[in-house]
GULO-141336 format. One line per field, with one value per residue: x, y, z of N, C-alpha, C, O in turn. Coordinates in steps of 0.001 Angstrom, whole numbers. Layout:
<sites>
neast	c(X, ...)
nnorth	c(Y, ...)
nup	c(Z, ...)
caeast	c(X, ...)
canorth	c(Y, ...)
caup	c(Z, ...)
ceast	c(X, ...)
cnorth	c(Y, ...)
cup	c(Z, ...)
oeast	c(X, ...)
onorth	c(Y, ...)
oup	c(Z, ...)
</sites>
This chain:
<sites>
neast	c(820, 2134, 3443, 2123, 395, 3241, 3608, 1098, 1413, 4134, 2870, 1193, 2748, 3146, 5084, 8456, 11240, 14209, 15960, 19320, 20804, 23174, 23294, 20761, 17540, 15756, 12848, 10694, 7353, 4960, 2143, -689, -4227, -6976, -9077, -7917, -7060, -4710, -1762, 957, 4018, 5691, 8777, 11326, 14424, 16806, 19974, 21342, 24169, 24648, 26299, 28973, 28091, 27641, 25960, 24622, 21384, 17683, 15883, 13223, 10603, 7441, 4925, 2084, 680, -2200, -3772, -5235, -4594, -1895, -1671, -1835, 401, 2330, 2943, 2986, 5723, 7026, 7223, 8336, 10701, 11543, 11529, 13899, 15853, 15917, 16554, 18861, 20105, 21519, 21891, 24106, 24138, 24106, 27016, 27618, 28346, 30899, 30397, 33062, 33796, 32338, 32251, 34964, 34824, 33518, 35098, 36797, 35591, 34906, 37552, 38138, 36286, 37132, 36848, 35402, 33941, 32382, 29942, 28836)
nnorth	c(-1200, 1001, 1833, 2373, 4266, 6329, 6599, 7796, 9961, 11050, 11404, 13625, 15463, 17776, 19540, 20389, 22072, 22765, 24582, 25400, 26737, 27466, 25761, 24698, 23741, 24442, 23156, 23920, 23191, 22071, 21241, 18715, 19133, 16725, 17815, 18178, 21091, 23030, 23463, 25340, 23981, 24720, 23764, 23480, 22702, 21561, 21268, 19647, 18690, 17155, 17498, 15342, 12883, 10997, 10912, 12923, 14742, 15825, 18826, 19664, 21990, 22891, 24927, 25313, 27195, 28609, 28994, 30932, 32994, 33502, 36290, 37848, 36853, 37688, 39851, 41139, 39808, 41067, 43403, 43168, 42163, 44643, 46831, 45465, 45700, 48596, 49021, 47990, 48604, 47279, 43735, 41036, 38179, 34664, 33022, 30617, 27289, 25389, 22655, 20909, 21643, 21024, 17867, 18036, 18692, 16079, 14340, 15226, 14745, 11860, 10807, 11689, 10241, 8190, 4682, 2375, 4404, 5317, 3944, 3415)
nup	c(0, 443, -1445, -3459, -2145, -2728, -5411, -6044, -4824, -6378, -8832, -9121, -9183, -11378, -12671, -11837, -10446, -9106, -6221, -5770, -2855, -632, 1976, 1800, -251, -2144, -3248, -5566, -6886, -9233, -8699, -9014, -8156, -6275, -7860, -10205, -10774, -10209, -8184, -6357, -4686, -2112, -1101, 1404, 1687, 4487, 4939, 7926, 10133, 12516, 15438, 15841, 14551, 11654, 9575, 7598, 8557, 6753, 7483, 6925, 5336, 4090, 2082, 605, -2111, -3598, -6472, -6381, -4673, -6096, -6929, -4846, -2943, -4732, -4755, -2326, -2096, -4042, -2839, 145, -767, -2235, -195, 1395, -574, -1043, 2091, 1814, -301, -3589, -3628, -4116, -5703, -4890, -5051, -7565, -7134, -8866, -11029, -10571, -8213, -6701, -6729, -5322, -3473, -1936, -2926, -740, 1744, 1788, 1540, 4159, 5619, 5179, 3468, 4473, 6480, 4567, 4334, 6532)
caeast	c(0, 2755, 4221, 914, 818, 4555, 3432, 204, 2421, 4688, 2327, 538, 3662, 3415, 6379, 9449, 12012, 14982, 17289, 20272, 21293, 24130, 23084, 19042, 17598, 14324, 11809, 9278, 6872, 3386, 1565, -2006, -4925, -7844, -9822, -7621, -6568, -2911, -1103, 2731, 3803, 6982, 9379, 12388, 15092, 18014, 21466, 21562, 25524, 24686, 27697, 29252, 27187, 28438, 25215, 23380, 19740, 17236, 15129, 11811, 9335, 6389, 4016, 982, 273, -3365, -3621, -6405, -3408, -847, -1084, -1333, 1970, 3730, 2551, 3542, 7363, 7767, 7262, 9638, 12077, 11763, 11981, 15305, 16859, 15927, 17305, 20874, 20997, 22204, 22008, 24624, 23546, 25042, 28110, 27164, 29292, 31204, 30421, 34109, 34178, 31389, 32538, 36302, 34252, 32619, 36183, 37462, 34282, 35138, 38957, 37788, 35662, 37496, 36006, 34209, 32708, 30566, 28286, 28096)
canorth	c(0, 2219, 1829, 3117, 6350, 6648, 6667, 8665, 11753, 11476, 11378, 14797, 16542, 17933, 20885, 20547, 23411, 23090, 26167, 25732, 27766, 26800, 24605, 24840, 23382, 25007, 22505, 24609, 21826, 21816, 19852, 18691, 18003, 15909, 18382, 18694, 22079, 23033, 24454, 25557, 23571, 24654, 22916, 23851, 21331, 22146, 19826, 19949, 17924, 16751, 16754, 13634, 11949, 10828, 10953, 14360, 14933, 17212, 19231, 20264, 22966, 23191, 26074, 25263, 28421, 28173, 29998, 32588, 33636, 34233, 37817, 38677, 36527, 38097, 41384, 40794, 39020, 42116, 44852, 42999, 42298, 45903, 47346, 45285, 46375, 49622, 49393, 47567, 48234, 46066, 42409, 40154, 36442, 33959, 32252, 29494, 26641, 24862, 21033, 20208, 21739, 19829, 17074, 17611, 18603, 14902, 13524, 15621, 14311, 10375, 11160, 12230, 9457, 6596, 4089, 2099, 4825, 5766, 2964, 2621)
caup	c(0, 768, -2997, -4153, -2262, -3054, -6780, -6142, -4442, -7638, -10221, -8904, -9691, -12802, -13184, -10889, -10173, -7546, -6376, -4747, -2381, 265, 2529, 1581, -1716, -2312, -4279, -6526, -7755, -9199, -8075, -9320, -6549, -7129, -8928, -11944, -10452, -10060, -7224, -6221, -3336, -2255, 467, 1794, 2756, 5115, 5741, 9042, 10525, 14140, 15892, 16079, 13278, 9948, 8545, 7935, 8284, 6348, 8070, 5569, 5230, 3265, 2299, -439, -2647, -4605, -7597, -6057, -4098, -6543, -7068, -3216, -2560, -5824, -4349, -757, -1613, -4351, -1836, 796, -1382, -2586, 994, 1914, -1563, -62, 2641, 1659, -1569, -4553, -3398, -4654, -5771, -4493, -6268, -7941, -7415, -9962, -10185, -10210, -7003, -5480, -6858, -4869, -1532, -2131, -2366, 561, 2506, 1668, 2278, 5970, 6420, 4671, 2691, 5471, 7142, 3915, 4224, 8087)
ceast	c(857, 3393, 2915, 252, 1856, 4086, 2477, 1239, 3584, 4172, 1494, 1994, 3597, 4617, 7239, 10808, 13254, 15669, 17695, 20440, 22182, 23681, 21474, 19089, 16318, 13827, 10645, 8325, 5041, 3045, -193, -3182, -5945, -8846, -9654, -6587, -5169, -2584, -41, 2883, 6023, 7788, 11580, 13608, 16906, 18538, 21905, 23442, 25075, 26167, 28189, 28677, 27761, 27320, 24305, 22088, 19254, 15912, 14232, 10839, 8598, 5615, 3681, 734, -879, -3442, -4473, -5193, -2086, -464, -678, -131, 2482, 3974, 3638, 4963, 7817, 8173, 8537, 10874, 12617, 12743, 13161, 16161, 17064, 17096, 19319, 21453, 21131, 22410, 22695, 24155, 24728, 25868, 27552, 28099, 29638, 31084, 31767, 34527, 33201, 31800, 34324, 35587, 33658, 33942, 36749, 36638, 34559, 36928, 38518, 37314, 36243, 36097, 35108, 33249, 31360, 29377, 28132, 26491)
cnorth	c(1255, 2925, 2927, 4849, 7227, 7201, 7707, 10174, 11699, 11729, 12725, 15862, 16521, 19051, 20488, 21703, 22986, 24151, 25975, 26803, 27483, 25551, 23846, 24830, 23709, 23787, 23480, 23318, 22403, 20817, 19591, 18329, 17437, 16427, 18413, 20276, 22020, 24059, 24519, 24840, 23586, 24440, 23416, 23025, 21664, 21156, 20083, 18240, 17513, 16393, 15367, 12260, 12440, 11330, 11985, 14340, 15885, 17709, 20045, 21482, 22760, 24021, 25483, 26733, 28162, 29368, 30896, 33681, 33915, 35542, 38275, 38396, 37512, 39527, 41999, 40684, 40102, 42981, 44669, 43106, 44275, 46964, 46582, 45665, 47928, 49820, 49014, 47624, 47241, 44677, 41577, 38681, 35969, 33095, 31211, 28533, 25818, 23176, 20298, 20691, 21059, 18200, 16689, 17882, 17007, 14219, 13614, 14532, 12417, 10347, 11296, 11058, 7858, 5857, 3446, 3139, 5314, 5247, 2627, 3271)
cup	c(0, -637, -3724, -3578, -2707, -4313, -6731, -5975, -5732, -8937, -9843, -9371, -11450, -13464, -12199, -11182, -8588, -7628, -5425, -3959, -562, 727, 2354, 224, -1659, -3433, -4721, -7587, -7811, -9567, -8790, -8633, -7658, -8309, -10152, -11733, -10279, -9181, -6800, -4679, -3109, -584, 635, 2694, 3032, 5468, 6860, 9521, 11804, 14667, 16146, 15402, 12054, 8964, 8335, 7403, 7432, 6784, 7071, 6235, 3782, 3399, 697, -975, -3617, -5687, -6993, -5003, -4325, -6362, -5802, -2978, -3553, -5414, -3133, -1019, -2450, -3422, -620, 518, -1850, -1236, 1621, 767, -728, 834, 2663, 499, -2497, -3949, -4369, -4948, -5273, -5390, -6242, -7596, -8127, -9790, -10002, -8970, -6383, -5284, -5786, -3748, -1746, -1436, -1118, 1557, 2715, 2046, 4102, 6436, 6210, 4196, 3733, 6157, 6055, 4250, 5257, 8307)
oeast	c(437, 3713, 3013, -105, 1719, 4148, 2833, 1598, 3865, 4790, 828, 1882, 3856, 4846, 6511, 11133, 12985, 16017, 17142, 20190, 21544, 23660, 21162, 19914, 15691, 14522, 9692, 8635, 4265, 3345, -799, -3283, -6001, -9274, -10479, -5589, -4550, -2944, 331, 2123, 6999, 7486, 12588, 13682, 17835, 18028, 22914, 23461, 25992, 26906, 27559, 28805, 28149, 27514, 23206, 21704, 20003, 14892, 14665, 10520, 9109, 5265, 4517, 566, -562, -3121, -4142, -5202, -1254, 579, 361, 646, 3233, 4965, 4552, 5658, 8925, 9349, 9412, 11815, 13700, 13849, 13526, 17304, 18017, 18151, 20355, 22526, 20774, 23620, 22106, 23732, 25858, 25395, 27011, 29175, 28688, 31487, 31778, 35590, 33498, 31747, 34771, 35826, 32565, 34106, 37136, 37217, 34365, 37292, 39010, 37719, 35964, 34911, 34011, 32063, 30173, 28255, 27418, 25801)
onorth	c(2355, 4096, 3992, 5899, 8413, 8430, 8707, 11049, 12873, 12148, 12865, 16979, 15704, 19208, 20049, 21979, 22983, 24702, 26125, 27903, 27352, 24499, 22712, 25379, 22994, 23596, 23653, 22793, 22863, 19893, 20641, 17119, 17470, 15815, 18564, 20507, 20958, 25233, 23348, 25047, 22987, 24805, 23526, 22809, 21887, 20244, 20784, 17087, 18147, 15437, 14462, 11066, 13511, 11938, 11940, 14055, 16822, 17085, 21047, 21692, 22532, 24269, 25249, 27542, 27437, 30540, 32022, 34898, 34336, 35973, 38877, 39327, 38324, 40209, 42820, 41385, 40506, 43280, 45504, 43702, 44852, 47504, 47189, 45992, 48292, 50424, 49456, 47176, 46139, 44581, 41313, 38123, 36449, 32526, 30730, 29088, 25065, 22524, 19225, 20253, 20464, 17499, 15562, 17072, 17364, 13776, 12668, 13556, 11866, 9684, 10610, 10655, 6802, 6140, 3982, 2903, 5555, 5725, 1643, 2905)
oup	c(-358, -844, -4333, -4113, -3008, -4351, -7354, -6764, -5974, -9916, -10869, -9876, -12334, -14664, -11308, -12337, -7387, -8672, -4335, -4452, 483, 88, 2715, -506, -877, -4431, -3962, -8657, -6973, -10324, -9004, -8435, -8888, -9288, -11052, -12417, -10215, -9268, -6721, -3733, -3558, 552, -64, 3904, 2256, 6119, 6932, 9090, 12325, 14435, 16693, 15673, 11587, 7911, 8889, 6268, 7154, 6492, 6502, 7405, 2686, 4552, -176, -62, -4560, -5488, -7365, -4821, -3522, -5870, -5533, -2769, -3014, -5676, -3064, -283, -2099, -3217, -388, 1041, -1751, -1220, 2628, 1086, -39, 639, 3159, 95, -2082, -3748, -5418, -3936, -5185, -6374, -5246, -7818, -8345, -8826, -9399, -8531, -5347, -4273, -5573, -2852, -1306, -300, -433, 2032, 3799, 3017, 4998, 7527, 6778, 4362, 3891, 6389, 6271, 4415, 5446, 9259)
</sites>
């Protein structure tokens, strides 16, 4: 039974979107409910290290957006965003990082832990 909700919650996605951003990977996904209707369901997933653990957790958020409430959000997150440009100015993006560098933090990361501890 569990295979079959597994499948249900993937087959409602109909658009997917991720955005890096350091340690937090934003999911932008629409989603389809039973009506047929379509709505933004977006989740927020943080790599949290626990000290002394090999294996890091991710700590989620979710917030549903329905289309009758587009404009107010687009309204709402312009004006904020507006008022912290405001106040700081020019906002830099964040550097992207290159995948041959993710790829050598990977190695560093398996270097540190040696080969046995990957798979404990």
């Amino acid at each position: 039974m569990e295979k079959n909700q597994e499948e249900r919650r993937e087959q409602e996605i109909v658009y997917s979107r991720s955005v890096k951003a350091g340690k937090r990977i934003y999911y932008l996904d629409v989603r389809k409910a039973r009506n047929a209707d379509l709505y933004l369901s977006i989740t927020e997933s943080k790599r949290i290290q626990a000290e002394g653990e090999e294996v890091p957790t991710f700590e989620k958020h979710k917030i549903f957006l329905y289309k009758e409430d587009f404009a107010h959000f687009t309204e709402g997150l312009e004006d904020v965003i507006a008022y912290i440009k405001g106040q700081l100015g020019d906002i830099e993006a964040r550097p992207e990082k290159a995948p041959e560098s993710e790829a050598a933090e990977g190695e560093e990361e398996a270097k540190k832990k040696g080969l046995f501890g990957i798979f404990k």
